[in-house]
mmCIF file as Biopython writes it, N, C-alpha, C and O atoms, coordinates in Angstrom:
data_model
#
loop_
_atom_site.group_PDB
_atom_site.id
_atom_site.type_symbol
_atom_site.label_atom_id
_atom_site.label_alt_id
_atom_site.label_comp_id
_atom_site.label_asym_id
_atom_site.label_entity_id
_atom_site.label_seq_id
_atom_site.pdbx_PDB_ins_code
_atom_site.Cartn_x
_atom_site.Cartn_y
_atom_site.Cartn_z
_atom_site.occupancy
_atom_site.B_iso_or_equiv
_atom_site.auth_seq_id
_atom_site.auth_asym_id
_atom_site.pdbx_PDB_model_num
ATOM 1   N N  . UNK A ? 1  ? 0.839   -1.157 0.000  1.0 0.0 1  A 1 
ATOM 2   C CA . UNK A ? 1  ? 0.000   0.000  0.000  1.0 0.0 1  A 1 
ATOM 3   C C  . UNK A ? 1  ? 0.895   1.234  0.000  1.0 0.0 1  A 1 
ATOM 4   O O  . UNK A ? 1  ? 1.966   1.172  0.604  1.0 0.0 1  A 1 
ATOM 5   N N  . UNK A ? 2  ? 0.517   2.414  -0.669 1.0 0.0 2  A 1 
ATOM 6   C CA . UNK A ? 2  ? 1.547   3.588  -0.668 1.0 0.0 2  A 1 
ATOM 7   C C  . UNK A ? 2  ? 0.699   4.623  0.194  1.0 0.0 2  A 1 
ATOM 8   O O  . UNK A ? 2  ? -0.438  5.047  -0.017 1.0 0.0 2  A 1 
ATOM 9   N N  . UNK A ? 3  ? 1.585   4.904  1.227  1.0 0.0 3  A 1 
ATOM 10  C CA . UNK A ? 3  ? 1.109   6.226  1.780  1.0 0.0 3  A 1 
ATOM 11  C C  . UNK A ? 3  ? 1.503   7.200  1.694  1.0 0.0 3  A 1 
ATOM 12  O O  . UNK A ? 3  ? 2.734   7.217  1.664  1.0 0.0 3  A 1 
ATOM 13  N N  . UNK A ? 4  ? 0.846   8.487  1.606  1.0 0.0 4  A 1 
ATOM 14  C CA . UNK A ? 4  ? 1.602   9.696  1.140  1.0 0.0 4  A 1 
ATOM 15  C C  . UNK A ? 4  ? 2.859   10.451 2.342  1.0 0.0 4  A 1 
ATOM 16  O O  . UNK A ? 4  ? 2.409   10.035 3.410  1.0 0.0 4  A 1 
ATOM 17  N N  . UNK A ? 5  ? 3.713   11.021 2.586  1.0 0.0 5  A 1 
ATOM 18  C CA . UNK A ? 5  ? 4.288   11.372 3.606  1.0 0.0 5  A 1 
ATOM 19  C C  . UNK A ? 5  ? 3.814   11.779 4.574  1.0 0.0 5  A 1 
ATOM 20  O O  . UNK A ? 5  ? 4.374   11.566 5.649  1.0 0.0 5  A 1 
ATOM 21  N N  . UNK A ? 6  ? 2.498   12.576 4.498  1.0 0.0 6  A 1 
ATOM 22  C CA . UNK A ? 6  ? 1.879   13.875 4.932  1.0 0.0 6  A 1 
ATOM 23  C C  . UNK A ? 6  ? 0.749   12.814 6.090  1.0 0.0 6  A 1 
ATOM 24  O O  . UNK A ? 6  ? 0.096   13.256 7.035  1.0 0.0 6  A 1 
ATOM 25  N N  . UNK A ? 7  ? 0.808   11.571 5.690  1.0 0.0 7  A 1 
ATOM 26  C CA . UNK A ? 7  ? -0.166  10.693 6.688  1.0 0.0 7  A 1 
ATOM 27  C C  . UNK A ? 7  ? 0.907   10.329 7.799  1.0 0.0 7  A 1 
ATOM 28  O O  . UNK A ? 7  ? 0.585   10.147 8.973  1.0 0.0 7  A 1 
ATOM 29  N N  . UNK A ? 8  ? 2.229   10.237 7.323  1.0 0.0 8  A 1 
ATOM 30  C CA . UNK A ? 8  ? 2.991   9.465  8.849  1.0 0.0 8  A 1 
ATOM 31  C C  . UNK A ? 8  ? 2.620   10.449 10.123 1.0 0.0 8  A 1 
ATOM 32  O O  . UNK A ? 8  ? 2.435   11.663 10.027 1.0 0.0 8  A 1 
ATOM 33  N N  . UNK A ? 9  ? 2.562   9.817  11.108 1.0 0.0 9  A 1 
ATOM 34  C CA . UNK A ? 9  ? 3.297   10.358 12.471 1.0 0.0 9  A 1 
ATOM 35  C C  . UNK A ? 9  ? 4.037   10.971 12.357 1.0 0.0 9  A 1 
ATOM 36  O O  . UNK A ? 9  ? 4.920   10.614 11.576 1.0 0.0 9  A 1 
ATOM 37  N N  . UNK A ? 10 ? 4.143   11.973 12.884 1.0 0.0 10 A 1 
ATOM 38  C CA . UNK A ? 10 ? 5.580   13.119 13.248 1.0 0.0 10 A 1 
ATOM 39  C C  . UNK A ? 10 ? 5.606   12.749 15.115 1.0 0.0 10 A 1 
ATOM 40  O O  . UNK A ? 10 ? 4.973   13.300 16.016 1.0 0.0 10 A 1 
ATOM 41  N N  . UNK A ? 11 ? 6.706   11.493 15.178 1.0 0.0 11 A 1 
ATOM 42  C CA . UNK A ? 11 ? 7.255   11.575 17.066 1.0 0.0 11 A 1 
ATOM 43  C C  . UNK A ? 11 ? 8.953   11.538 17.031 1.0 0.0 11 A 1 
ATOM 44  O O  . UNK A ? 11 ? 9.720   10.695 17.498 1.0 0.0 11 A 1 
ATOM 45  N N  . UNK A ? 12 ? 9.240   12.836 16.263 1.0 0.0 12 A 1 
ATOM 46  C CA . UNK A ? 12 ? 10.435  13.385 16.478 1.0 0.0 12 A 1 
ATOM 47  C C  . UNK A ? 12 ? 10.718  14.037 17.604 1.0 0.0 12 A 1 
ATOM 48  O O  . UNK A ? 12 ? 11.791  14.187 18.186 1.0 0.0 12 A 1 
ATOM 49  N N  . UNK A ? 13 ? 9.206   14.559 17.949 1.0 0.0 13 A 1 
ATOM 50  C CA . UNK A ? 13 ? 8.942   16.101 19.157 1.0 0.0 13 A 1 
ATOM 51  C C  . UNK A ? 13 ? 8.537   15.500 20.486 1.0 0.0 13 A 1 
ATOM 52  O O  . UNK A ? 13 ? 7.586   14.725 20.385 1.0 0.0 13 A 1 
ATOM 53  N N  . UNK A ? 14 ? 8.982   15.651 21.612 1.0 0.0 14 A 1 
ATOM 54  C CA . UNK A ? 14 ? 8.367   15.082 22.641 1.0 0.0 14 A 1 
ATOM 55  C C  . UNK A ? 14 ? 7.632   16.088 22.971 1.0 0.0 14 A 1 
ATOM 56  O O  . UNK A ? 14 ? 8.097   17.228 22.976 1.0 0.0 14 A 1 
ATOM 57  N N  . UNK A ? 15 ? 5.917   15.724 23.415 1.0 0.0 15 A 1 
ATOM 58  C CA . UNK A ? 15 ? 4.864   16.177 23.734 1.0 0.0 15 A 1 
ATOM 59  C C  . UNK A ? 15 ? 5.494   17.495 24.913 1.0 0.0 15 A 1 
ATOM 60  O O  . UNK A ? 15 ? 6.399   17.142 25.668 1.0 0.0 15 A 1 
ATOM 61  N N  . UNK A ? 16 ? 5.069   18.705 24.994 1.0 0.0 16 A 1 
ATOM 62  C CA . UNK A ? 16 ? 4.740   19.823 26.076 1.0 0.0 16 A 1 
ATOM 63  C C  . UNK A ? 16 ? 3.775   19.764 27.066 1.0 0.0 16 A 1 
ATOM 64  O O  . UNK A ? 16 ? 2.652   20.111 26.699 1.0 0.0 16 A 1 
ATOM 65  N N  . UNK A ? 17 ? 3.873   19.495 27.971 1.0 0.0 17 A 1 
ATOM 66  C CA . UNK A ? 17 ? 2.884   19.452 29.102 1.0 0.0 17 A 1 
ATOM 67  C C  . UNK A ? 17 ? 2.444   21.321 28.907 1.0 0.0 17 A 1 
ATOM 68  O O  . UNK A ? 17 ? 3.320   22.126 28.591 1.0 0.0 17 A 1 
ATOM 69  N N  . UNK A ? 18 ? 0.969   21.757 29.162 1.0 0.0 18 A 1 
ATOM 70  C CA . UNK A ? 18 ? 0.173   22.619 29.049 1.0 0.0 18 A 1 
ATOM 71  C C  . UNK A ? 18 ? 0.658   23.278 30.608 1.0 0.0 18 A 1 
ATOM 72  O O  . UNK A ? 18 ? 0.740   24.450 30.975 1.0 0.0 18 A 1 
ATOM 73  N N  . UNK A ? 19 ? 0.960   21.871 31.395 1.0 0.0 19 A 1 
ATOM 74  C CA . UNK A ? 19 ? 1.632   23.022 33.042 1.0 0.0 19 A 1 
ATOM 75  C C  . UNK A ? 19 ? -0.188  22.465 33.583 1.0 0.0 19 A 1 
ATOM 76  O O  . UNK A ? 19 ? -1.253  22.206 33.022 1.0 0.0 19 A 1 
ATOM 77  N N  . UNK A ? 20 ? 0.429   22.520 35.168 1.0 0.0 20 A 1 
ATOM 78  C CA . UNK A ? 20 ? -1.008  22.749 36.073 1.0 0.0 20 A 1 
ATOM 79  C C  . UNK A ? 20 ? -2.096  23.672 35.896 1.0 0.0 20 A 1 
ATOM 80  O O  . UNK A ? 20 ? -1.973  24.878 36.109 1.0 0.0 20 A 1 
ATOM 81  N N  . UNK A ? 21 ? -3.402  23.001 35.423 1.0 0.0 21 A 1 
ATOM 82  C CA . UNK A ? 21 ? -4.282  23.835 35.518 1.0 0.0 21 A 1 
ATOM 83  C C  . UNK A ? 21 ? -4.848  24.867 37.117 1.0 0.0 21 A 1 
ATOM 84  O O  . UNK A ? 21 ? -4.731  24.420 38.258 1.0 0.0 21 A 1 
ATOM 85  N N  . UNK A ? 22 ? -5.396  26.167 36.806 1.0 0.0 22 A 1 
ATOM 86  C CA . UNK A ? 22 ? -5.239  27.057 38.076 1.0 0.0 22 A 1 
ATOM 87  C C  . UNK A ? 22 ? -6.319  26.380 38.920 1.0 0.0 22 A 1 
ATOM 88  O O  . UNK A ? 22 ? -6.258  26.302 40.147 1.0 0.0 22 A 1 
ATOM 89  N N  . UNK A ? 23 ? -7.208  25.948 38.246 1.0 0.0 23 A 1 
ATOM 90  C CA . UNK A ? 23 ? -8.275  25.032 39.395 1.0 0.0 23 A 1 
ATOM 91  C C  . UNK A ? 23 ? -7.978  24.005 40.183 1.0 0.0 23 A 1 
ATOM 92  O O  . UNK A ? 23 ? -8.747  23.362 40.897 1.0 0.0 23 A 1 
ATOM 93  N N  . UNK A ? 24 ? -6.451  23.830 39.978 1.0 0.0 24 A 1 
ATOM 94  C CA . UNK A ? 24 ? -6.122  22.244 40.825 1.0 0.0 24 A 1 
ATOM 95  C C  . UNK A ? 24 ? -5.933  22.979 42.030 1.0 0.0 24 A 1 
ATOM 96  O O  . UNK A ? 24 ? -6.375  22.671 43.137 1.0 0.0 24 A 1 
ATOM 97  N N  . UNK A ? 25 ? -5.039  24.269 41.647 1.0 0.0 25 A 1 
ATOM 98  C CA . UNK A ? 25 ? -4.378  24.897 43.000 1.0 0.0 25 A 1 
ATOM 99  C C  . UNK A ? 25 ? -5.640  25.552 43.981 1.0 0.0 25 A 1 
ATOM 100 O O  . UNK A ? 25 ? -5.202  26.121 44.981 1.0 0.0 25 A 1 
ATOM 101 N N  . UNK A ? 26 ? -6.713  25.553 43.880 1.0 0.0 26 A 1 
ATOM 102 C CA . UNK A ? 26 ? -7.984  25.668 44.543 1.0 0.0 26 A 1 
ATOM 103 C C  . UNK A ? 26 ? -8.517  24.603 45.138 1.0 0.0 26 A 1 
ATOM 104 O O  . UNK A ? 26 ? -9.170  24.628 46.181 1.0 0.0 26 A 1 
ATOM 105 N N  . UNK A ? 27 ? -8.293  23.805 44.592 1.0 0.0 27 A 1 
ATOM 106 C CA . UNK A ? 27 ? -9.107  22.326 44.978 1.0 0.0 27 A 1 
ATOM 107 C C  . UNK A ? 27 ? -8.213  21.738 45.609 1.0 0.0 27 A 1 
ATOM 108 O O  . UNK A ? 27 ? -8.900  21.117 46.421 1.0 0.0 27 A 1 
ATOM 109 N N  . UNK A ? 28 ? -6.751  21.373 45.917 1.0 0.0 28 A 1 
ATOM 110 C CA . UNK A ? 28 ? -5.637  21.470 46.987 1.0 0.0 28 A 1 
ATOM 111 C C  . UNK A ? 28 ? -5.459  21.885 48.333 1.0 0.0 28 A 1 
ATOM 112 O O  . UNK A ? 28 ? -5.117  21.386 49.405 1.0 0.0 28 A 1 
ATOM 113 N N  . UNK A ? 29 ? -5.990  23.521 47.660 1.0 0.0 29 A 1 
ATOM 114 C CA . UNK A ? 29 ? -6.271  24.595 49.204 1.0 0.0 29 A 1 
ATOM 115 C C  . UNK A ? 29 ? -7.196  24.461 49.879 1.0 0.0 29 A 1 
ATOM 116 O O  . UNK A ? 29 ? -7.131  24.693 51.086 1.0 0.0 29 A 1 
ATOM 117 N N  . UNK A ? 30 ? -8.368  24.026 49.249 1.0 0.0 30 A 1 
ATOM 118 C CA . UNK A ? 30 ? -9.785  23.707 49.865 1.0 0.0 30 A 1 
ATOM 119 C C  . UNK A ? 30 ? -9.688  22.456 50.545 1.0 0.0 30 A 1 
ATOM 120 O O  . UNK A ? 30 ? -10.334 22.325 51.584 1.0 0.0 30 A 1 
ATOM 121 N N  . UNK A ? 31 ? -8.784  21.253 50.005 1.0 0.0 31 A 1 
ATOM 122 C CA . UNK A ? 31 ? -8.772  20.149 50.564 1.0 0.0 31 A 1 
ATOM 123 C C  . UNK A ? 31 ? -7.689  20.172 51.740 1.0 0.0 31 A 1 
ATOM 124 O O  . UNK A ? 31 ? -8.090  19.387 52.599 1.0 0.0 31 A 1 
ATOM 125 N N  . UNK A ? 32 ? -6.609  20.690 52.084 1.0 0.0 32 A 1 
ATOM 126 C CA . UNK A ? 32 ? -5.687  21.032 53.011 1.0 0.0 32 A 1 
ATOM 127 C C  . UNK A ? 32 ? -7.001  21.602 54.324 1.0 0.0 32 A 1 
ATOM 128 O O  . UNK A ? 32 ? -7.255  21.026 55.382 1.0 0.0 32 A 1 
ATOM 129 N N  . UNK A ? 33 ? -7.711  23.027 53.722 1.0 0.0 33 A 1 
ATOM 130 C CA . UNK A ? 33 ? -8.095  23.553 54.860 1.0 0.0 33 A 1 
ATOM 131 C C  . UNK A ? 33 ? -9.291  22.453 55.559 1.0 0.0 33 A 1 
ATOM 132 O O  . UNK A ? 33 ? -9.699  22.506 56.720 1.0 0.0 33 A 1 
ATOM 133 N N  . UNK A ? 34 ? -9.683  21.523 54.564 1.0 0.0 34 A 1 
ATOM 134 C CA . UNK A ? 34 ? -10.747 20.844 55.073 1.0 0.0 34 A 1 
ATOM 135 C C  . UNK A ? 34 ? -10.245 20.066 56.255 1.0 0.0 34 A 1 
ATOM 136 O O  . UNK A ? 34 ? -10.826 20.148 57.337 1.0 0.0 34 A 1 
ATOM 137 N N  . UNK A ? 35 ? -8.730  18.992 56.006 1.0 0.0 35 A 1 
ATOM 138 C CA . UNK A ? 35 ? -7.956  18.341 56.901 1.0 0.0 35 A 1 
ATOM 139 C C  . UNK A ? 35 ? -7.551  18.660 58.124 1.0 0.0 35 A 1 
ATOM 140 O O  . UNK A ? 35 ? -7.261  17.844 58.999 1.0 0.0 35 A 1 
ATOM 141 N N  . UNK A ? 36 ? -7.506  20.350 58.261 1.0 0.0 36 A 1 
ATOM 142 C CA . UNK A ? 36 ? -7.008  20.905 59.468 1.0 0.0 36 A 1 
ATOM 143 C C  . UNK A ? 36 ? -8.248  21.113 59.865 1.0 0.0 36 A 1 
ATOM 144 O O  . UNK A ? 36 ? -8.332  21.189 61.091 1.0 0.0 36 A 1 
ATOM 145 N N  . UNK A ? 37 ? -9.227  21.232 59.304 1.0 0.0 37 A 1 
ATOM 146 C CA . UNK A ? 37 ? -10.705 21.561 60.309 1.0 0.0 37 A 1 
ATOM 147 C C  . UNK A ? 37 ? -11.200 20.102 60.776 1.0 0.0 37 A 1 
ATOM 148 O O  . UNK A ? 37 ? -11.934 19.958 61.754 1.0 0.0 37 A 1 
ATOM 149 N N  . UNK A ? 38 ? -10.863 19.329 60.208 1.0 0.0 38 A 1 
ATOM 150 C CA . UNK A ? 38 ? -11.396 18.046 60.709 1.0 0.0 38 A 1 
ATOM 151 C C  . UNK A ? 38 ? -10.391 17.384 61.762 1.0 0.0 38 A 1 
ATOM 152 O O  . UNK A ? 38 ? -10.738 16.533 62.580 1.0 0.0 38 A 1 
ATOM 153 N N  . UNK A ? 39 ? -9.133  17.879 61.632 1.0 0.0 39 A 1 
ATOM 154 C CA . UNK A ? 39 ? -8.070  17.609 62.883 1.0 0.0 39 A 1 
ATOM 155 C C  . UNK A ? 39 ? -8.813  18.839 63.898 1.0 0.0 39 A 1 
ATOM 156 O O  . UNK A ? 39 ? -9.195  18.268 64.919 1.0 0.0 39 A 1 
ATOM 157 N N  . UNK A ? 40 ? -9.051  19.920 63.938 1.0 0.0 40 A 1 
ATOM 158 C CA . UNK A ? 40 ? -9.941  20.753 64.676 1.0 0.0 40 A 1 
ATOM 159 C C  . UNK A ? 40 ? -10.904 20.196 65.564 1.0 0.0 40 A 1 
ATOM 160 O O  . UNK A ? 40 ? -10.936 20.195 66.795 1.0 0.0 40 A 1 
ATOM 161 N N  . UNK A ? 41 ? -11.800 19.648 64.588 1.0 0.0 41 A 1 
ATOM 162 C CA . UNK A ? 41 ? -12.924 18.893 65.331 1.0 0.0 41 A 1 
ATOM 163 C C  . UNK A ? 41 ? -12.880 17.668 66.231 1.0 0.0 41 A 1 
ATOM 164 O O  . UNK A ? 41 ? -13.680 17.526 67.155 1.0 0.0 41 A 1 
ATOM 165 N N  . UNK A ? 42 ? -11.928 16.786 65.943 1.0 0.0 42 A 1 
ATOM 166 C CA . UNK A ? 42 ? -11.476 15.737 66.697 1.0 0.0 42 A 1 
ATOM 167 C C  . UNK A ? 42 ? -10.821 16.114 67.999 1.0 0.0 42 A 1 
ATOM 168 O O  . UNK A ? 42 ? -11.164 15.692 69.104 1.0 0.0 42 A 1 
ATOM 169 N N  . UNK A ? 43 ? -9.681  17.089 67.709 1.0 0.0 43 A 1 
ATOM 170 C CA . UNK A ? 43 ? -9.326  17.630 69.167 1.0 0.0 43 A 1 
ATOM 171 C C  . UNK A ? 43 ? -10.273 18.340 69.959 1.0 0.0 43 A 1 
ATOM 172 O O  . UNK A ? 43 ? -10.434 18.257 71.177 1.0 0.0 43 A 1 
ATOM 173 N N  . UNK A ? 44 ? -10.837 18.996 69.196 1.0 0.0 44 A 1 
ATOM 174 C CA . UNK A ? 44 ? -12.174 19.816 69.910 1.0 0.0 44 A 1 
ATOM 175 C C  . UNK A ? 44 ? -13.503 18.616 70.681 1.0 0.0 44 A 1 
ATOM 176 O O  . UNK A ? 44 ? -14.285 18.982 71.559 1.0 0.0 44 A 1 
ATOM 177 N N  . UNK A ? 45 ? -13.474 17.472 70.200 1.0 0.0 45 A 1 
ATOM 178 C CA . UNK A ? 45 ? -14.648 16.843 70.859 1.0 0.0 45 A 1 
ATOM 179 C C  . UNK A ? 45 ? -14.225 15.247 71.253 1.0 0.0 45 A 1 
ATOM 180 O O  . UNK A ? 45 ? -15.053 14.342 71.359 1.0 0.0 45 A 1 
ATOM 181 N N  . UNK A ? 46 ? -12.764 15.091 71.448 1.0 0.0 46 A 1 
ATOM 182 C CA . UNK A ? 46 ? -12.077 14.383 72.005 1.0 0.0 46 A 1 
ATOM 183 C C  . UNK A ? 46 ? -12.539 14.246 73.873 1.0 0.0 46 A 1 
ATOM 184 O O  . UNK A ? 46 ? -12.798 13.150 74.370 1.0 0.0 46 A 1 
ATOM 185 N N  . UNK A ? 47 ? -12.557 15.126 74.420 1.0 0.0 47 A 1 
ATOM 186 C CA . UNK A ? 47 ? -12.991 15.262 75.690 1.0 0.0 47 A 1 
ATOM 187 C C  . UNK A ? 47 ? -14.810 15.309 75.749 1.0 0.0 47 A 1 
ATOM 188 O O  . UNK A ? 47 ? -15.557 15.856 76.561 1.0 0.0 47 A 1 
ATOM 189 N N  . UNK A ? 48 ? -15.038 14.667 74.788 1.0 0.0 48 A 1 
ATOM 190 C CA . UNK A ? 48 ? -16.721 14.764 74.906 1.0 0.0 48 A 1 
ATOM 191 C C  . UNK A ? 48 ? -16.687 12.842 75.812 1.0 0.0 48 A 1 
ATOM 192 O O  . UNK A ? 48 ? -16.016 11.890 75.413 1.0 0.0 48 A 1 
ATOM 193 N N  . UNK A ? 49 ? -17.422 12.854 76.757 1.0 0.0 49 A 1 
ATOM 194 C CA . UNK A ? 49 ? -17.725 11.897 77.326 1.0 0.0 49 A 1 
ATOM 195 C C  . UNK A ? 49 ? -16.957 11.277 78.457 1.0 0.0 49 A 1 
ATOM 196 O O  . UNK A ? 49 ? -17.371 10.661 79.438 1.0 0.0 49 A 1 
ATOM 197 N N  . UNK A ? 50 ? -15.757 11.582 78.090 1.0 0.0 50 A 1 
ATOM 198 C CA . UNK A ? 50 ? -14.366 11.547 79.314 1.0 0.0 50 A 1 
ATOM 199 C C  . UNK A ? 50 ? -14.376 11.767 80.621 1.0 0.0 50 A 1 
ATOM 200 O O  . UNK A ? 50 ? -14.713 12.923 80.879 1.0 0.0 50 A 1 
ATOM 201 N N  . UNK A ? 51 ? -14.073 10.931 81.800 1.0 0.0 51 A 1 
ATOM 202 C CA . UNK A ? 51 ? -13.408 11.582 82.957 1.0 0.0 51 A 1 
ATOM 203 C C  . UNK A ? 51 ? -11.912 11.673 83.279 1.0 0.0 51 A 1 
ATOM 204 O O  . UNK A ? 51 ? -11.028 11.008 83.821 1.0 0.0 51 A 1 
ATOM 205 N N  . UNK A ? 52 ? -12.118 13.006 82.577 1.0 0.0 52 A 1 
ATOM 206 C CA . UNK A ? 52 ? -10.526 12.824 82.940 1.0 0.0 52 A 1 
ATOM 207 C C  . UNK A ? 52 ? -9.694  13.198 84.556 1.0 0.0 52 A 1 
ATOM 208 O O  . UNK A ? 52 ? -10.373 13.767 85.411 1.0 0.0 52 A 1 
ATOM 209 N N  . UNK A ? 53 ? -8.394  12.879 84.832 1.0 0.0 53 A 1 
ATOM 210 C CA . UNK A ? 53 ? -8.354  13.041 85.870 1.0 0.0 53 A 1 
ATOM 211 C C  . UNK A ? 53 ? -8.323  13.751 86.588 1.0 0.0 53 A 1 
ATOM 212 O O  . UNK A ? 53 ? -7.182  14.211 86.620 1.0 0.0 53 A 1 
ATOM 213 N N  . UNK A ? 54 ? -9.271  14.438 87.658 1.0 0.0 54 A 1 
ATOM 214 C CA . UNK A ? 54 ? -9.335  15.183 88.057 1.0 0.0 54 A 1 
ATOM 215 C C  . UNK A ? 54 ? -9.931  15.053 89.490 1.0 0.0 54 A 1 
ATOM 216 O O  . UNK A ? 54 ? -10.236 13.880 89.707 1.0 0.0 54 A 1 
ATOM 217 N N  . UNK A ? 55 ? -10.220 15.965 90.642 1.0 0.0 55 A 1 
ATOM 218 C CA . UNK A ? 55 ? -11.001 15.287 91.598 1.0 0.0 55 A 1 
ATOM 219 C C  . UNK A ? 55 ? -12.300 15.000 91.760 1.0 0.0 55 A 1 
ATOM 220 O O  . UNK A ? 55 ? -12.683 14.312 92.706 1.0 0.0 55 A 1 
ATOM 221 N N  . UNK A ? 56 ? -13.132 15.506 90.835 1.0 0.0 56 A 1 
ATOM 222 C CA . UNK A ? 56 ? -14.522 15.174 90.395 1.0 0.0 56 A 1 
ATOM 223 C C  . UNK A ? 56 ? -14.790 13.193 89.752 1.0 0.0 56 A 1 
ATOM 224 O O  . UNK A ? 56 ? -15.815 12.512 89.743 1.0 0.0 56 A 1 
ATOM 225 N N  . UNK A ? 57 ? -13.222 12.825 89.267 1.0 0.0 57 A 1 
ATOM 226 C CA . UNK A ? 57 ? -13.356 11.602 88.772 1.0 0.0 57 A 1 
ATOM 227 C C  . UNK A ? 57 ? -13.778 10.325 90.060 1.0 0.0 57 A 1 
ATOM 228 O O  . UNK A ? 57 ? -14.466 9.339  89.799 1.0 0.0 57 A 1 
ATOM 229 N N  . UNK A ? 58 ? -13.258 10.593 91.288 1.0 0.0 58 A 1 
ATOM 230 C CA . UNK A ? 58 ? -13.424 9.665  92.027 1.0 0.0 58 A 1 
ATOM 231 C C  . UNK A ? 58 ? -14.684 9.824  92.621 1.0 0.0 58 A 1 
ATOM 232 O O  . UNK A ? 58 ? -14.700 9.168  93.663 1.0 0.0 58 A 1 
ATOM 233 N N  . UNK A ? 59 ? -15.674 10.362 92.439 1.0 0.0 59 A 1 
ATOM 234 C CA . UNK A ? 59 ? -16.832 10.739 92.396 1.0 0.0 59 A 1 
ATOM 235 C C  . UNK A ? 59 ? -17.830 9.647  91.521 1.0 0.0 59 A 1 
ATOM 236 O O  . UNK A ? 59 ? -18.913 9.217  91.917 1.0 0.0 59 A 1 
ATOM 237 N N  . UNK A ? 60 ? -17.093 9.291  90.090 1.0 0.0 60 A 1 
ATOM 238 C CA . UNK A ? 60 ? -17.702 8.475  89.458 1.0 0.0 60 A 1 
ATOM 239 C C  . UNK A ? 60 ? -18.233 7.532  90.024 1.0 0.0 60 A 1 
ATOM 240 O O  . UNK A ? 60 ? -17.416 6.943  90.731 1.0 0.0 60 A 1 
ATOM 241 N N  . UNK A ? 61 ? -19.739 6.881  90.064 1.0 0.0 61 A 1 
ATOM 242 C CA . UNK A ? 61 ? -19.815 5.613  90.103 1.0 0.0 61 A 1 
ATOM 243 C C  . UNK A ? 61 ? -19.099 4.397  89.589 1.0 0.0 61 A 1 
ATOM 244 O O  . UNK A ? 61 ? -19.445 4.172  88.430 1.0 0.0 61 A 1 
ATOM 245 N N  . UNK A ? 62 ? -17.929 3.248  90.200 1.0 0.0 62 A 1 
ATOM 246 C CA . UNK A ? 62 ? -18.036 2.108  88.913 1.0 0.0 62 A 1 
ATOM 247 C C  . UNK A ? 62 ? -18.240 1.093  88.472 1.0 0.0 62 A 1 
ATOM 248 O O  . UNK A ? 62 ? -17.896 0.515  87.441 1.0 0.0 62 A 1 
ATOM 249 N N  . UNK A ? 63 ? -19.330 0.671  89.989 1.0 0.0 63 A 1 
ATOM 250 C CA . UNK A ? 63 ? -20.319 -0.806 89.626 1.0 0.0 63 A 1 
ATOM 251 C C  . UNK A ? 63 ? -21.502 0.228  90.254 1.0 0.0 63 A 1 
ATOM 252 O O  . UNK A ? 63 ? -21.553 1.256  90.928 1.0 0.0 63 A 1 
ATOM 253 N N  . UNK A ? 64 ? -22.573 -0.884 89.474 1.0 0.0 64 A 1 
ATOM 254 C CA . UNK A ? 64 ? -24.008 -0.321 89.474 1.0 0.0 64 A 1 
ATOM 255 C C  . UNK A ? 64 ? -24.866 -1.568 90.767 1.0 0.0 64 A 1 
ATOM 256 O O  . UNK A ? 64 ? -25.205 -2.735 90.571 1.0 0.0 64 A 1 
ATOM 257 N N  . UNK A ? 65 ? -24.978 -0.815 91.897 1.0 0.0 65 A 1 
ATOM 258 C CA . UNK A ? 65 ? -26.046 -2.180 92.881 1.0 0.0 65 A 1 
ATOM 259 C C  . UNK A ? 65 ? -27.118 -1.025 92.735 1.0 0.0 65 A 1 
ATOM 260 O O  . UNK A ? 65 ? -27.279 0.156  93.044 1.0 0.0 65 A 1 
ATOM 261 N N  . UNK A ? 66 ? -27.988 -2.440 91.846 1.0 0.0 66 A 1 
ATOM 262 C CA . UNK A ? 66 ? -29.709 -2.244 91.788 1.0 0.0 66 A 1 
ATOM 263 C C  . UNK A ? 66 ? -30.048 -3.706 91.830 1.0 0.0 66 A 1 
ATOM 264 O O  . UNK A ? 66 ? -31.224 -4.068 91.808 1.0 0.0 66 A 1 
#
């Protein structure tokens, strides 16, 4: 079969990356600040339910007679 020149491939050139689009660097920042608010929240409600030690702890009940 004859092909004309003008049909080959040209991979003389190695491809140019276009570079990071500017929306990644948004969607990065948004996902970073999300991680530190959710490390936020964990430290923040870490002491939800706790006795920690203190002198109010020996106060606790820690068998139940009924």
């Amino acid at each position: 079969m004859i092909v004309r020149d003008d049909e080959y491939l040209d991979f003389s050139k190695v491809p140019e990356s276009r570079g990071v689009p500017p929306g990644l660097y948004r969607v990065v920042a948004v996902g970073i600040v999300i991680i530190f608010l959710i490390g936020a929240a964990v430290v923040m409600m870490s002491g939800y339910g706790h006795h920690w030690p203190a002198a109010t702890t020996l106060r606790v009940p820690l068998k139940n007679d009924q």
